[in-house]
C-alpha positions in Angstrom: 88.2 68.6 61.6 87.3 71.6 64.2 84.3 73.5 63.1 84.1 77.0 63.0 81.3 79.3 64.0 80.9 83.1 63.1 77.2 83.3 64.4 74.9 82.4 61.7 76.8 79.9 60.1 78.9 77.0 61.1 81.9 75.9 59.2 83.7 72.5 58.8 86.9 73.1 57.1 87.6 70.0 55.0 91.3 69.5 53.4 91.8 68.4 50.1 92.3 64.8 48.8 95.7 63.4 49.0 96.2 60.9 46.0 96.2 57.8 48.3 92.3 58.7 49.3 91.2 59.9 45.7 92.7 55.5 44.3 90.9 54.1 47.5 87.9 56.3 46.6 88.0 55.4 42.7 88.2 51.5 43.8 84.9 52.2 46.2 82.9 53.7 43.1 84.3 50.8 41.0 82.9 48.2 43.9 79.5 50.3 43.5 79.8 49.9 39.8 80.2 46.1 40.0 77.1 45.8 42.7 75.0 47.9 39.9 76.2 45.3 37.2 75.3 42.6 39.2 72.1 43.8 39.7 71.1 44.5 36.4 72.2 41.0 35.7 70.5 39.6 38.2 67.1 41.1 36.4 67.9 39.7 33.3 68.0 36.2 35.0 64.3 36.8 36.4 62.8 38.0 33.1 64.6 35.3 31.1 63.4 32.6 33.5 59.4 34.5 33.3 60.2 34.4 30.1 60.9 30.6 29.7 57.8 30.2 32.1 55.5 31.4 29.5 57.5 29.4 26.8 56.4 26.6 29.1 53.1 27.3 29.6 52.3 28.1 25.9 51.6 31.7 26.2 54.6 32.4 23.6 56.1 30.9 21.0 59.9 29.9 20.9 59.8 32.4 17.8 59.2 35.6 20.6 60.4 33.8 22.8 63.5 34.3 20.9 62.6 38.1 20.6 61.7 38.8 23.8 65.5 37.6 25.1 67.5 39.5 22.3 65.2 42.4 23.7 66.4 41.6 27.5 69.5 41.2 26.6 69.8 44.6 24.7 68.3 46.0 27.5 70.9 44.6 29.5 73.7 45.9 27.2 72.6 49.3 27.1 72.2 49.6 30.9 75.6 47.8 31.5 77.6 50.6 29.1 75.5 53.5 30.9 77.0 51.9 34.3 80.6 51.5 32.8 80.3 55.0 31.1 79.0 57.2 34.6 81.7 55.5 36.5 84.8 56.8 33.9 83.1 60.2 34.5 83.3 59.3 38.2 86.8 58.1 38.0 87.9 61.2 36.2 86.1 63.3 38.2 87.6 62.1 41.5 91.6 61.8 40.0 91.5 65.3 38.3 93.0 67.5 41.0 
């Protein structure tokens, strides 16, 4: 890339994607995507154990005990698909030519 200068403004003339770069860039998002997964995951491990701790302690009940993990784990769910559903758009975005 040579950059280009008229005065005021500098220019970097960037060529388009070839479709080798735009699959090695989909499986980079997709390694992202898995990281973000993880992570969420990993969150619902630490409430579930807090959760488990109170259980323990008799702060809850096993009854919302119960609750409070179907309510972690919908949270969970719901932040999984919004993962899986910005990385199609990603995908798309980065294979339409």
């Amino acid at each position: 890339m040579t950059p280009a200068s008229n005065g005021k403004i500098i220019r970097i003339p960037i060529p388009r994607l070839t479709e080798e770069r735009r699959k090695e860039l989909v499986k980079v998002v997709k390694k992202m995507a898995e990281g973000a997964k993880v992570s969420v995951r990993n969150v619902r491990r630490d409430a579930n154990e807090q959760l488990k701790g109170l259980e323990k302690n008799k702060k809850i009940s096993q009854d919302e005990l119960r609750q409070w993990m179907d309510k972690v784990q919908d949270s969970t769910d719901k932040h999984i698909q919004k993962v899986d559903e910005v990385l199609a758009a990603k995908e798309k975005e980065i294979l339409e030519v």
